[in-house]
PDBQT receptor file of N, H, CA, C and O in Angstrom, charges set to zero:
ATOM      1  N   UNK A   1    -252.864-114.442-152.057  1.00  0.00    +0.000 N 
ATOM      2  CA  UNK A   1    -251.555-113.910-152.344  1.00  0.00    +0.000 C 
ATOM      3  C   UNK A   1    -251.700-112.453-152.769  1.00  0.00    +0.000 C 
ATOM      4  O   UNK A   1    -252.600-111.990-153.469  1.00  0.00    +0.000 OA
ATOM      5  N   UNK A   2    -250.728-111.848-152.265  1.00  0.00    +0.000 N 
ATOM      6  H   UNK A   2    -249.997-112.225-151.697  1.00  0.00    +0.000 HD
ATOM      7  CA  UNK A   2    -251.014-110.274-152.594  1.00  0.00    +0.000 C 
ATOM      8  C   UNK A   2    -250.099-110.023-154.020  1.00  0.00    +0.000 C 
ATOM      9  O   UNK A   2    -249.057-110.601-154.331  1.00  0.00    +0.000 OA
ATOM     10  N   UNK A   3    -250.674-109.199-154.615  1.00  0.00    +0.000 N 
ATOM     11  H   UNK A   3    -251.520-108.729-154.363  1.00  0.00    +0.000 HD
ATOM     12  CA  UNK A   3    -250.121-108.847-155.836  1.00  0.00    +0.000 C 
ATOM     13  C   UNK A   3    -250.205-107.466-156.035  1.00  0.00    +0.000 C 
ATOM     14  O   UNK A   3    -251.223-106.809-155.819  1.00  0.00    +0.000 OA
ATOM     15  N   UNK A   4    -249.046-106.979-156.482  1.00  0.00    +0.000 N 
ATOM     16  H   UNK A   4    -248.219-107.512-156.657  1.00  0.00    +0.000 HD
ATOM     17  CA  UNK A   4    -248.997-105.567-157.020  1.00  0.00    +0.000 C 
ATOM     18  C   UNK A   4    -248.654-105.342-158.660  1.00  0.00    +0.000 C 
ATOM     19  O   UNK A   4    -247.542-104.837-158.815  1.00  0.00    +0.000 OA
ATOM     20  N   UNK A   5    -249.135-105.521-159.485  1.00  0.00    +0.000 N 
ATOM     21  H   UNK A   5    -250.038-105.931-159.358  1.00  0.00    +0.000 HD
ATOM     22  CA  UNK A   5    -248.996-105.744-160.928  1.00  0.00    +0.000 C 
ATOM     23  C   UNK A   5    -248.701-107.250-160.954  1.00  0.00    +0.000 C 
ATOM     24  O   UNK A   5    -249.495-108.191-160.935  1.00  0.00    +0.000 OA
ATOM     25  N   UNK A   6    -247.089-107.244-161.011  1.00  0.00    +0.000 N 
ATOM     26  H   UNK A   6    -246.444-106.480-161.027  1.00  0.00    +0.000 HD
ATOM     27  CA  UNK A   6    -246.830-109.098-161.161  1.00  0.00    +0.000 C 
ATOM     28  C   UNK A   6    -245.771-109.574-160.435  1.00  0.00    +0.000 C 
ATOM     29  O   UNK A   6    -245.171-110.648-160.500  1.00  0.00    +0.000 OA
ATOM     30  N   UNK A   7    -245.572-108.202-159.434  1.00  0.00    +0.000 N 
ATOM     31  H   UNK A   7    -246.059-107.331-159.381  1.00  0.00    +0.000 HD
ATOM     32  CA  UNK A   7    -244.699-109.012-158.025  1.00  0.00    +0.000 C 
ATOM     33  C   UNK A   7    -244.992-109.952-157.260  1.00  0.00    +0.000 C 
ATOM     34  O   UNK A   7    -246.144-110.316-157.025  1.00  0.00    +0.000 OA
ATOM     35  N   UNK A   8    -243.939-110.457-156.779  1.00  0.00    +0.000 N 
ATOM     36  H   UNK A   8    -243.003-110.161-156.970  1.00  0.00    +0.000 HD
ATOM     37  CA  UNK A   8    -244.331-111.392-155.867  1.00  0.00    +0.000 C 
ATOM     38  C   UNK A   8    -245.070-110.820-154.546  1.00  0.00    +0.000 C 
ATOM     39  O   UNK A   8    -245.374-109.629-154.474  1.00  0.00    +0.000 OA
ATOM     40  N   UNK A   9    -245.363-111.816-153.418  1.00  0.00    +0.000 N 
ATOM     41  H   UNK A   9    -245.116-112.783-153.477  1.00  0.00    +0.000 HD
ATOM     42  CA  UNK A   9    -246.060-111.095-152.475  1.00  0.00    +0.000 C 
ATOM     43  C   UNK A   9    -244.915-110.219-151.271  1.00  0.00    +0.000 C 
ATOM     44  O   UNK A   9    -244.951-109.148-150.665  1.00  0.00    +0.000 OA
ATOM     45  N   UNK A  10    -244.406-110.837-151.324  1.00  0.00    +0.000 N 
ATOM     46  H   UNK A  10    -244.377-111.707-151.816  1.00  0.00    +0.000 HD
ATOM     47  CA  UNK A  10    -243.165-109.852-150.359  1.00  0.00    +0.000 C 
ATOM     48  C   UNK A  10    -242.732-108.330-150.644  1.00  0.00    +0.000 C 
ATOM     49  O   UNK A  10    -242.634-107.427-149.814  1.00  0.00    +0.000 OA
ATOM     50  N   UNK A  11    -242.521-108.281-151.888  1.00  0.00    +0.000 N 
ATOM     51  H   UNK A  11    -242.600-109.015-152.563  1.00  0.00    +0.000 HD
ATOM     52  CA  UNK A  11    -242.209-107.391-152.855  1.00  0.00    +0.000 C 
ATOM     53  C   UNK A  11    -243.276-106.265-152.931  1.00  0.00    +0.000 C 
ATOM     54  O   UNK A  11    -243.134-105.113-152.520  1.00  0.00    +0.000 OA
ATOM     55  N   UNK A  12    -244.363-106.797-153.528  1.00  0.00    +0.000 N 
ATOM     56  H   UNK A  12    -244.478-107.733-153.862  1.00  0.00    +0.000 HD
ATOM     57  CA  UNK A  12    -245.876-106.462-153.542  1.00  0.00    +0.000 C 
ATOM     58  C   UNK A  12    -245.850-105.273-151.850  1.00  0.00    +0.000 C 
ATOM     59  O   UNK A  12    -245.978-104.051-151.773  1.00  0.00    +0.000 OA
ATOM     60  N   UNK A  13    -245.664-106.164-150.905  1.00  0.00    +0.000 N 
ATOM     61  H   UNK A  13    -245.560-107.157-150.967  1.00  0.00    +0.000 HD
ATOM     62  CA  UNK A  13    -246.050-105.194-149.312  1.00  0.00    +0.000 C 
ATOM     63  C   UNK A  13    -244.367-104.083-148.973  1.00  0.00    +0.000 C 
ATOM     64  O   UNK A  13    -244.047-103.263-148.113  1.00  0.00    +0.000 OA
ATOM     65  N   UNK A  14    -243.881-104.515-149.857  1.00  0.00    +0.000 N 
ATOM     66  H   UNK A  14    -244.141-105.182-150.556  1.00  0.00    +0.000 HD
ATOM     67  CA  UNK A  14    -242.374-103.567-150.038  1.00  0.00    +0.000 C 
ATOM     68  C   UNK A  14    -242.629-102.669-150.233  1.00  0.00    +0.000 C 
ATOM     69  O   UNK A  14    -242.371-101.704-149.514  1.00  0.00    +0.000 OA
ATOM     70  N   UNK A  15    -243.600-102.623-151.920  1.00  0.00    +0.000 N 
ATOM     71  H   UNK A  15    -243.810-103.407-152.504  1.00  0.00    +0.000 HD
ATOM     72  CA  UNK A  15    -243.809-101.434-152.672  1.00  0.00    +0.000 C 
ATOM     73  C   UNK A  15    -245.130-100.577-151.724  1.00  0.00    +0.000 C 
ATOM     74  O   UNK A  15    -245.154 -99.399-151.367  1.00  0.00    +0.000 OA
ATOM     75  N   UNK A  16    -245.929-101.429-151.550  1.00  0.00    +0.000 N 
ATOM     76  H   UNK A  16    -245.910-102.386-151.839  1.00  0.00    +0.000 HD
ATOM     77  CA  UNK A  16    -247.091-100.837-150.764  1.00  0.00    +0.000 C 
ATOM     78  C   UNK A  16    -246.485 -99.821-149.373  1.00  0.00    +0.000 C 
ATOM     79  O   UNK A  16    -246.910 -98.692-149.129  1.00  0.00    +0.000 OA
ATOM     80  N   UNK A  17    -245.668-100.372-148.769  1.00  0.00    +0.000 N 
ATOM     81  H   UNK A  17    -245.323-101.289-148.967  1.00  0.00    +0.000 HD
ATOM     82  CA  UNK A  17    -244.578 -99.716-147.451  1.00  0.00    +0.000 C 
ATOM     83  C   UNK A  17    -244.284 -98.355-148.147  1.00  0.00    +0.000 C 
ATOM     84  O   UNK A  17    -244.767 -97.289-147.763  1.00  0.00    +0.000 OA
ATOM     85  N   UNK A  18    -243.369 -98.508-149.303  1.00  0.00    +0.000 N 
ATOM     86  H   UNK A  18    -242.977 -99.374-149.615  1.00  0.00    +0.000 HD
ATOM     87  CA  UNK A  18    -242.952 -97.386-149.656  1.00  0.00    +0.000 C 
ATOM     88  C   UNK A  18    -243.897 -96.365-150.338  1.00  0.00    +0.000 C 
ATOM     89  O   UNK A  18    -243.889 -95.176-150.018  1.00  0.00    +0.000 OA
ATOM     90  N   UNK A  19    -244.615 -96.816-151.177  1.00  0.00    +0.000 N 
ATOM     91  H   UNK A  19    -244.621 -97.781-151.437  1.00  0.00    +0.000 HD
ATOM     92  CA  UNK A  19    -246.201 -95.526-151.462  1.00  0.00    +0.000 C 
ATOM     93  C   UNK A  19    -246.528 -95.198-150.038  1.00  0.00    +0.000 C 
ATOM     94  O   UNK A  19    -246.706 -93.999-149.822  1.00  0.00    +0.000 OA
ATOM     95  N   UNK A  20    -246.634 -95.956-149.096  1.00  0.00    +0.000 N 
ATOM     96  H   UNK A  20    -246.490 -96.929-149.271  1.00  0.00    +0.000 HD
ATOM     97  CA  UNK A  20    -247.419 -95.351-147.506  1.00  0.00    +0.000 C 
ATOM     98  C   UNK A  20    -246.562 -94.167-146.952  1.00  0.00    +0.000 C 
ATOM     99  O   UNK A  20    -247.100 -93.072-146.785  1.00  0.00    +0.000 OA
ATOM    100  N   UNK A  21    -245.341 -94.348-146.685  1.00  0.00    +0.000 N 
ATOM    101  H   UNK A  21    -244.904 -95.237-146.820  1.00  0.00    +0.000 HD
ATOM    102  CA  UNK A  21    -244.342 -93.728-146.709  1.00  0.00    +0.000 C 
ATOM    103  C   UNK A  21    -244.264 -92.063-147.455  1.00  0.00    +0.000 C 
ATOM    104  O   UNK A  21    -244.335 -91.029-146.791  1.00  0.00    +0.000 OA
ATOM    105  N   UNK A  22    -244.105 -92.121-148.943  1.00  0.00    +0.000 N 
ATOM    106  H   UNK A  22    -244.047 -92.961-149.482  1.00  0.00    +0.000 HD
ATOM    107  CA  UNK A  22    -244.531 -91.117-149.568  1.00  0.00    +0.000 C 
ATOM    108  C   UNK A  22    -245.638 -90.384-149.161  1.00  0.00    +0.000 C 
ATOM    109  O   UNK A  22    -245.617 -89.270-148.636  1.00  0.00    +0.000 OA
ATOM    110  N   UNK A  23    -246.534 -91.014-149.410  1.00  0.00    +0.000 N 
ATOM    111  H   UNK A  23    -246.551 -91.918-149.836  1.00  0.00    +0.000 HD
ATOM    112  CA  UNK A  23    -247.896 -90.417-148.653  1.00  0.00    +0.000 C 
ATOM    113  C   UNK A  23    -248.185 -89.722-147.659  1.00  0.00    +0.000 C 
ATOM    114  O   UNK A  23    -249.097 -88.925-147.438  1.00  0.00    +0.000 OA
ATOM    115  N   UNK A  24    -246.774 -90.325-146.688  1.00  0.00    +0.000 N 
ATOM    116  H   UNK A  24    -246.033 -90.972-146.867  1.00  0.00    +0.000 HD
ATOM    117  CA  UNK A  24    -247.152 -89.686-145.113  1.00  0.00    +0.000 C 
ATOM    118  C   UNK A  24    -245.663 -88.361-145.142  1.00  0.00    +0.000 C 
ATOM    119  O   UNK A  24    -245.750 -87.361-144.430  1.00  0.00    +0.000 OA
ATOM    120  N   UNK A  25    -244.505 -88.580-145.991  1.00  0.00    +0.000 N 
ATOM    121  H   UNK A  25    -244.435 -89.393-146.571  1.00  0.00    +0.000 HD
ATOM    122  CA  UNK A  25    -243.567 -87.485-145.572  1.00  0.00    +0.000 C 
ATOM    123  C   UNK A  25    -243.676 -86.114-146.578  1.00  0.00    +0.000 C 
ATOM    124  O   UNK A  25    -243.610 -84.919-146.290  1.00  0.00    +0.000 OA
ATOM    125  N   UNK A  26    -243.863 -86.772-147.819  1.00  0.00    +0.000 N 
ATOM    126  H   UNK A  26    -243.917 -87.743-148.052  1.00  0.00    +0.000 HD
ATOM    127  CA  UNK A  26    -244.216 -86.034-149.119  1.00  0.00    +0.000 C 
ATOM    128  C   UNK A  26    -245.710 -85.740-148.991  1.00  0.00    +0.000 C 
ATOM    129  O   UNK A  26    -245.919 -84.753-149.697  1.00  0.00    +0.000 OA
ATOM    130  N   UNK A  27    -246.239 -85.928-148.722  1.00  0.00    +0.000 N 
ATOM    131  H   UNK A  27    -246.070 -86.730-148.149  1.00  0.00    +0.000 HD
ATOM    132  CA  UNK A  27    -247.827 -85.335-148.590  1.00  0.00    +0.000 C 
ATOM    133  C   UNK A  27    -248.774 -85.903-150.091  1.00  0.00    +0.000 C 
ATOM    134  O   UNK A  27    -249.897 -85.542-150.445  1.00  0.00    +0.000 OA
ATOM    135  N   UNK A  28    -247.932 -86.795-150.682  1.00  0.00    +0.000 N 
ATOM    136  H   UNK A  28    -247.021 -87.088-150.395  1.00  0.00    +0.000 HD
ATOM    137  CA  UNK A  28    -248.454 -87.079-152.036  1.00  0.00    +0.000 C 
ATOM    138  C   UNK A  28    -249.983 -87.755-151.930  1.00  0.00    +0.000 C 
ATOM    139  O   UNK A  28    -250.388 -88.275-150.890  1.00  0.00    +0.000 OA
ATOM    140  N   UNK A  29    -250.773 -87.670-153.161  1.00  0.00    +0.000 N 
ATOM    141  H   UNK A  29    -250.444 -87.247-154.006  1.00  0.00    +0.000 HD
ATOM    142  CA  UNK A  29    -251.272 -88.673-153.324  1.00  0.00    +0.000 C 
ATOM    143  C   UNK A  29    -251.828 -90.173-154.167  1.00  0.00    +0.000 C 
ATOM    144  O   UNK A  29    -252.388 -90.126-155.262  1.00  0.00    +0.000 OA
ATOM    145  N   UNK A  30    -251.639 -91.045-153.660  1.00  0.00    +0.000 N 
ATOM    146  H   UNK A  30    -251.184 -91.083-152.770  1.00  0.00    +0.000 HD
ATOM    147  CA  UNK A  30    -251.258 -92.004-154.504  1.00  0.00    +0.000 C 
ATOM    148  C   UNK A  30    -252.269 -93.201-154.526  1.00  0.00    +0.000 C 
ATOM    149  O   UNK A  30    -252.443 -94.079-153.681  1.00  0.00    +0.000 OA
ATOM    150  N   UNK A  31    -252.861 -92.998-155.678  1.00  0.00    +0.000 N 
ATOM    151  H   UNK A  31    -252.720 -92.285-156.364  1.00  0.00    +0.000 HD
ATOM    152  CA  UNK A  31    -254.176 -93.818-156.044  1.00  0.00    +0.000 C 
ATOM    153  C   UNK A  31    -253.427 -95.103-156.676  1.00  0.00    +0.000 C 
ATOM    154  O   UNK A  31    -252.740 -95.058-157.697  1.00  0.00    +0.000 OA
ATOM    155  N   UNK A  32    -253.689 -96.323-155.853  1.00  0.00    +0.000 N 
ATOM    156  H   UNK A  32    -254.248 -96.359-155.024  1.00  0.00    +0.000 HD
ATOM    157  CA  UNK A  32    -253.701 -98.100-156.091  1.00  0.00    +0.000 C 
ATOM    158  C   UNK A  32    -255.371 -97.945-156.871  1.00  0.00    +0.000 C 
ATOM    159  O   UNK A  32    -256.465 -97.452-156.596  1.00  0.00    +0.000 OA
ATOM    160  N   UNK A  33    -254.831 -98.582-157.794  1.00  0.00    +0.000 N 
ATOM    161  H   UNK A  33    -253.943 -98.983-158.017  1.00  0.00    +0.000 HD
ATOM    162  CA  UNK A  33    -255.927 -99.393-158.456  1.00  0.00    +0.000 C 
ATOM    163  C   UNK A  33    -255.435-101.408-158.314  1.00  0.00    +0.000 C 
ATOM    164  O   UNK A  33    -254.548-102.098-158.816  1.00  0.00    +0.000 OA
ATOM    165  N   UNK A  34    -256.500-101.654-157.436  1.00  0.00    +0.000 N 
ATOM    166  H   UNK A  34    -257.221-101.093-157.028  1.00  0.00    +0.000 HD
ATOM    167  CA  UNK A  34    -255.850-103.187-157.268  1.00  0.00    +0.000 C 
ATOM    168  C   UNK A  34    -257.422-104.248-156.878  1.00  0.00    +0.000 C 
ATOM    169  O   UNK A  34    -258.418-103.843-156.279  1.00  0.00    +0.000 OA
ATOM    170  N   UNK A  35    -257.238-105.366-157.328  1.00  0.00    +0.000 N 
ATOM    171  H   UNK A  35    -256.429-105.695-157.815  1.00  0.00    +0.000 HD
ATOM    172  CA  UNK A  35    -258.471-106.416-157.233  1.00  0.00    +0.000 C 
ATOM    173  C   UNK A  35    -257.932-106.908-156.123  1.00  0.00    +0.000 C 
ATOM    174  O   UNK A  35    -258.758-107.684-155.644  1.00  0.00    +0.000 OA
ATOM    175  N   UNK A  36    -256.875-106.857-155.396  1.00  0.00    +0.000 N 
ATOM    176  H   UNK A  36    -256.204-106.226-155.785  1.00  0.00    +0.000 HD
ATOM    177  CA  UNK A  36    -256.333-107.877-153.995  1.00  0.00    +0.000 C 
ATOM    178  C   UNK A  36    -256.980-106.823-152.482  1.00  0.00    +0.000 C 
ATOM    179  O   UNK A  36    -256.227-105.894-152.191  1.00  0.00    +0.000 OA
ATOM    180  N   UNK A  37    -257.812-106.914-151.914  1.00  0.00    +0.000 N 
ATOM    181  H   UNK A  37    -258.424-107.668-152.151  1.00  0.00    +0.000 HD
ATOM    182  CA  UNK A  37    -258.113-106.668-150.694  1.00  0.00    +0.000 C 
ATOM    183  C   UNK A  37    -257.668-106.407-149.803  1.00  0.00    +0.000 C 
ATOM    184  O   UNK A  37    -258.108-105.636-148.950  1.00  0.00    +0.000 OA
ATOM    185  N   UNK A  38    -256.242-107.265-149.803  1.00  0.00    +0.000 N 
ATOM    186  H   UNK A  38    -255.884-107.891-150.496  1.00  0.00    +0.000 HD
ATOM    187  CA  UNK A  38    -255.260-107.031-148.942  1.00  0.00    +0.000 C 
ATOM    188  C   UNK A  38    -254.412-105.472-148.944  1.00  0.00    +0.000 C 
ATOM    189  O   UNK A  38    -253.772-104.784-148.149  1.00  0.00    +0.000 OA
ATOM    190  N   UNK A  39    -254.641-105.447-149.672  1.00  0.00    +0.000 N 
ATOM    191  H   UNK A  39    -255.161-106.006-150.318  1.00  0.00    +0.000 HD
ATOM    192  CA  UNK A  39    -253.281-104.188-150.443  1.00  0.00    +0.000 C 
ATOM    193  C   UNK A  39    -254.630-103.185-149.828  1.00  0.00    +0.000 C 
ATOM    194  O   UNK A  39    -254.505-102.571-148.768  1.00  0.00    +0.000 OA
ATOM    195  N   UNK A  40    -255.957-103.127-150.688  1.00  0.00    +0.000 N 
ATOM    196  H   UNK A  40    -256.059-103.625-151.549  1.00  0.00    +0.000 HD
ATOM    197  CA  UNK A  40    -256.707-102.184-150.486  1.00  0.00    +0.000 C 
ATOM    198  C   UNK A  40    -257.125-101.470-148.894  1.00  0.00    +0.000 C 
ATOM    199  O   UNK A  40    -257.212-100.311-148.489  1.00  0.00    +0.000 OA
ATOM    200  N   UNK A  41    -257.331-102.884-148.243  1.00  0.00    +0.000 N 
ATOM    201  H   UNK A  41    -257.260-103.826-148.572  1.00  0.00    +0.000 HD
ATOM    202  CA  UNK A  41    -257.470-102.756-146.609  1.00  0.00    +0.000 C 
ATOM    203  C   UNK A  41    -256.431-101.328-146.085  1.00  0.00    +0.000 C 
ATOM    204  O   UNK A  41    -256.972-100.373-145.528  1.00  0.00    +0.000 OA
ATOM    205  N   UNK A  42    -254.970-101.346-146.338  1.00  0.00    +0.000 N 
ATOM    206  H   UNK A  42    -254.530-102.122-146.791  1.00  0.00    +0.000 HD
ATOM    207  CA  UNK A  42    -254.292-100.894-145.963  1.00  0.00    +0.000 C 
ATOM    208  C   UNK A  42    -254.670 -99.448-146.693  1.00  0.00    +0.000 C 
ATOM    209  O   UNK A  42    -253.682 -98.718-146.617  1.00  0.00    +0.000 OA
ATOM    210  N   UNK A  43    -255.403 -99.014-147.146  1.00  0.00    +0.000 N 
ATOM    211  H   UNK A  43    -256.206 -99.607-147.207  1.00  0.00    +0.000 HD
ATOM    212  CA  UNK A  43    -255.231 -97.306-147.967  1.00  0.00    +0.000 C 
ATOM    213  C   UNK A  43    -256.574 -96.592-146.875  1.00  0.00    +0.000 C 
ATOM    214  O   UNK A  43    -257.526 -97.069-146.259  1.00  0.00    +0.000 OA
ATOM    215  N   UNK A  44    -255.965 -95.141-147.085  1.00  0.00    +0.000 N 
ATOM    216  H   UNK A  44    -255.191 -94.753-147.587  1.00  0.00    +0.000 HD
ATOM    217  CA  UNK A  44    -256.936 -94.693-146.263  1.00  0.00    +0.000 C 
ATOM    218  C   UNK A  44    -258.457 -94.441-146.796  1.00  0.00    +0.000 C 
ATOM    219  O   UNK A  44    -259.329 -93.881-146.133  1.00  0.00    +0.000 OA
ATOM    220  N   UNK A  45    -258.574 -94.821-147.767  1.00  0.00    +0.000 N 
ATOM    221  H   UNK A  45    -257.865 -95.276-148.306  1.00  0.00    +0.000 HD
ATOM    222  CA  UNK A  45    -259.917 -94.318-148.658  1.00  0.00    +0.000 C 
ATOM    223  C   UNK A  45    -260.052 -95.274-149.692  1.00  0.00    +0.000 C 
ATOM    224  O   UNK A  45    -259.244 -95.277-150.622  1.00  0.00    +0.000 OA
ATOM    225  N   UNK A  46    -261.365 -96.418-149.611  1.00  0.00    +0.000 N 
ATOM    226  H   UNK A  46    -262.021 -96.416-148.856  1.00  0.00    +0.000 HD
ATOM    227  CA  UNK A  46    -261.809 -97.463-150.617  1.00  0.00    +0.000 C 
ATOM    228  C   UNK A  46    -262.927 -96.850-151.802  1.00  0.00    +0.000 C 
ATOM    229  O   UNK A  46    -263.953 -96.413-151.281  1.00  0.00    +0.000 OA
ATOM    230  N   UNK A  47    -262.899 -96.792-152.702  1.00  0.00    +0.000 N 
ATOM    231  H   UNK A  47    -262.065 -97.147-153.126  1.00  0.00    +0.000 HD
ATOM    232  CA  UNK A  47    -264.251 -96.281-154.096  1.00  0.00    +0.000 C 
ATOM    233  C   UNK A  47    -263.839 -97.490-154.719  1.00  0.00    +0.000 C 
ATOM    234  O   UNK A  47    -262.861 -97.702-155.437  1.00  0.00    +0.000 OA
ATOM    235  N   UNK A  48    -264.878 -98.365-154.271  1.00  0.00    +0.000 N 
ATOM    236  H   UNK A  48    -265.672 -98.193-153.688  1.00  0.00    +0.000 HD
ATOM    237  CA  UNK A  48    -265.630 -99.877-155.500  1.00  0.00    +0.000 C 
ATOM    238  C   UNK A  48    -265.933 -98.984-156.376  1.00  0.00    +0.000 C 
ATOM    239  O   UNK A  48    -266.275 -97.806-156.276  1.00  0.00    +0.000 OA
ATOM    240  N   UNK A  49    -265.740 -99.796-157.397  1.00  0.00    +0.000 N 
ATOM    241  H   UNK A  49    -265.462-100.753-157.478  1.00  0.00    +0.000 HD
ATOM    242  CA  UNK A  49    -266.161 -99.161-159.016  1.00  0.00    +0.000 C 
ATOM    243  C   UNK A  49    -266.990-100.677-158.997  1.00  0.00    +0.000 C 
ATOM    244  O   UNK A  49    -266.828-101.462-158.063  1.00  0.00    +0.000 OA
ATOM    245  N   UNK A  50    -267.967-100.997-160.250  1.00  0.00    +0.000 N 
ATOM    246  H   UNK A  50    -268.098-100.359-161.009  1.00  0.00    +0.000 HD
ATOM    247  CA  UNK A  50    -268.681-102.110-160.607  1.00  0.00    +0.000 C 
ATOM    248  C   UNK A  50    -269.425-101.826-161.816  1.00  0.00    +0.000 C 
ATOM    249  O   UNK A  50    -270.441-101.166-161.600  1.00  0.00    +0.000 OA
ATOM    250  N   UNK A  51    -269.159-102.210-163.337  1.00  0.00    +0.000 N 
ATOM    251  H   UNK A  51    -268.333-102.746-163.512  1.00  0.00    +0.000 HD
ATOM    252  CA  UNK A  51    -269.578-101.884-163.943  1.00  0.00    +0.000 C 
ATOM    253  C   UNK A  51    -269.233-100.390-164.576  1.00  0.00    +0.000 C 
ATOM    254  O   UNK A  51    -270.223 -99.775-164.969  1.00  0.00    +0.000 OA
ATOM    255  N   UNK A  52    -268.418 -99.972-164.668  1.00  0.00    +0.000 N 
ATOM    256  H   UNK A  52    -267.613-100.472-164.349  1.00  0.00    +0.000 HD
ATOM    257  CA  UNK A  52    -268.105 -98.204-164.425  1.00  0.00    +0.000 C 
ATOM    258  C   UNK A  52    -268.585 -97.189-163.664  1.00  0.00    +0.000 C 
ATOM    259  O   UNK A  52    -268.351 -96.004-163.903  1.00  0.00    +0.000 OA
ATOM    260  N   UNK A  53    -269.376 -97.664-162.581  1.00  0.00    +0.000 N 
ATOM    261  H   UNK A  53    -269.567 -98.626-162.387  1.00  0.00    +0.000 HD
ATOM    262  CA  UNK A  53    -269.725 -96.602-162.064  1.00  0.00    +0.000 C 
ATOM    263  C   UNK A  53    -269.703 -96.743-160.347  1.00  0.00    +0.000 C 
ATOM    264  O   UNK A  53    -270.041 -97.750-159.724  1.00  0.00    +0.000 OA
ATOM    265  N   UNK A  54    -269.429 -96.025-160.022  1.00  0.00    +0.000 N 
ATOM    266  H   UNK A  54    -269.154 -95.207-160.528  1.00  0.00    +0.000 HD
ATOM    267  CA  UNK A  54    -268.723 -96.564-158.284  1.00  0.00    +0.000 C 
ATOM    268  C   UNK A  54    -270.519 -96.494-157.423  1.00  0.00    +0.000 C 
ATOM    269  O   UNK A  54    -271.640 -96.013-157.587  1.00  0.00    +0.000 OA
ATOM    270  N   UNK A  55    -269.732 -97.341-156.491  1.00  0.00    +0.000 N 
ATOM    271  H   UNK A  55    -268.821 -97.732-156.358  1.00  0.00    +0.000 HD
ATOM    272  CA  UNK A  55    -271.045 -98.035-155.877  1.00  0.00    +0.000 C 
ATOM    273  C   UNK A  55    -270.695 -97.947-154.288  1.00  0.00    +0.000 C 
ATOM    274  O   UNK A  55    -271.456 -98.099-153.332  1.00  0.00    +0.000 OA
ATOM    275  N   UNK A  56    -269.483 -97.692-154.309  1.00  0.00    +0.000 N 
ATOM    276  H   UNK A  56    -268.866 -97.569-155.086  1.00  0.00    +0.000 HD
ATOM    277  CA  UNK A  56    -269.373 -97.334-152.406  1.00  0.00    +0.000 C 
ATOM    278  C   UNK A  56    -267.886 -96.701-152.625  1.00  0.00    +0.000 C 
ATOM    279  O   UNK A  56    -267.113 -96.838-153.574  1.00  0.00    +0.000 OA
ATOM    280  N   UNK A  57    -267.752 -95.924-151.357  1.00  0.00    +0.000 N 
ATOM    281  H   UNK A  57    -268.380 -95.813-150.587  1.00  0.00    +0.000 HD
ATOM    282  CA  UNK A  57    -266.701 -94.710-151.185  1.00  0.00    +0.000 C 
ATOM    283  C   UNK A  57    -266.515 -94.734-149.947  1.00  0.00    +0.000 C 
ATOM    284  O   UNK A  57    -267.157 -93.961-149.236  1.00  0.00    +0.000 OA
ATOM    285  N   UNK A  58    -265.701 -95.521-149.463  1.00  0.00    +0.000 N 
ATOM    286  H   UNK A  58    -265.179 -96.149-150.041  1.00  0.00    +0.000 HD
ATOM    287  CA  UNK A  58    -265.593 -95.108-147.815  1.00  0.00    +0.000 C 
ATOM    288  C   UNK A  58    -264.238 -94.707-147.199  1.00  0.00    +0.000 C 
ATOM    289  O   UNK A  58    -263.239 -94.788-147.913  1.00  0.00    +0.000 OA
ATOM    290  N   UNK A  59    -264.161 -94.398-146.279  1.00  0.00    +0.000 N 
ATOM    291  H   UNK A  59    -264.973 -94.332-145.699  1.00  0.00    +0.000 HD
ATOM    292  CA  UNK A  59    -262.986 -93.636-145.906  1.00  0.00    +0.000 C 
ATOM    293  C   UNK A  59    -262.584 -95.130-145.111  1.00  0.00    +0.000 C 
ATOM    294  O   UNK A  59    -263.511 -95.928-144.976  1.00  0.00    +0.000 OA
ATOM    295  N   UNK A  60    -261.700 -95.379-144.771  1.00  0.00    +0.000 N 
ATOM    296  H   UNK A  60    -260.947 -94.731-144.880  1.00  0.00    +0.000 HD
ATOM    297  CA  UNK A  60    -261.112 -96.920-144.400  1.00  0.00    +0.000 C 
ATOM    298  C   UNK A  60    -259.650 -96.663-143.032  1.00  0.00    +0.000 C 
ATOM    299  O   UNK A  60    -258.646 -97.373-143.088  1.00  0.00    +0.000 OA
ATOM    300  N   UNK A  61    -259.835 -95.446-141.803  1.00  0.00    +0.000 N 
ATOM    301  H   UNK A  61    -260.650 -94.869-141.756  1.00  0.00    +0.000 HD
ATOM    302  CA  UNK A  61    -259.530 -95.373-141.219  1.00  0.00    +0.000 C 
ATOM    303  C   UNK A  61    -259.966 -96.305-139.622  1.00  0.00    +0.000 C 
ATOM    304  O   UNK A  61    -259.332 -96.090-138.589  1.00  0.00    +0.000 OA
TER     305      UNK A  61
């Protein structure tokens, strides 16, 4: 189930739509911090953290 804080999952890919959105007309940028995979898959750029200190950085195009 996808989660964005403590939305539901529908909601959750609503909000995710609309940060993508921003991102692409506003030029913003908008860092998800999230444990769901699903959500993460979709960003253009993944940095695992583990322990405090990041352990992979990949660009996710």
């Amino acid at each position: 189930m996808s989660q964005l804080g403590n939305l539901d999952s529908k909601n959750a890919m609503e909000i995710v739509d609309l940060l993508k959105m921003s991102n692409k007309k506003l030029s913003q940028t908008i860092l998800i911090v999230t444990h769901d995979e699903k959500i993460a898959l979709q960003t253009d750029r993944i940095i695992t953290i583990k322990d405090g200190k990041i352990i992979s950085d990949k660009s996710n195009n």
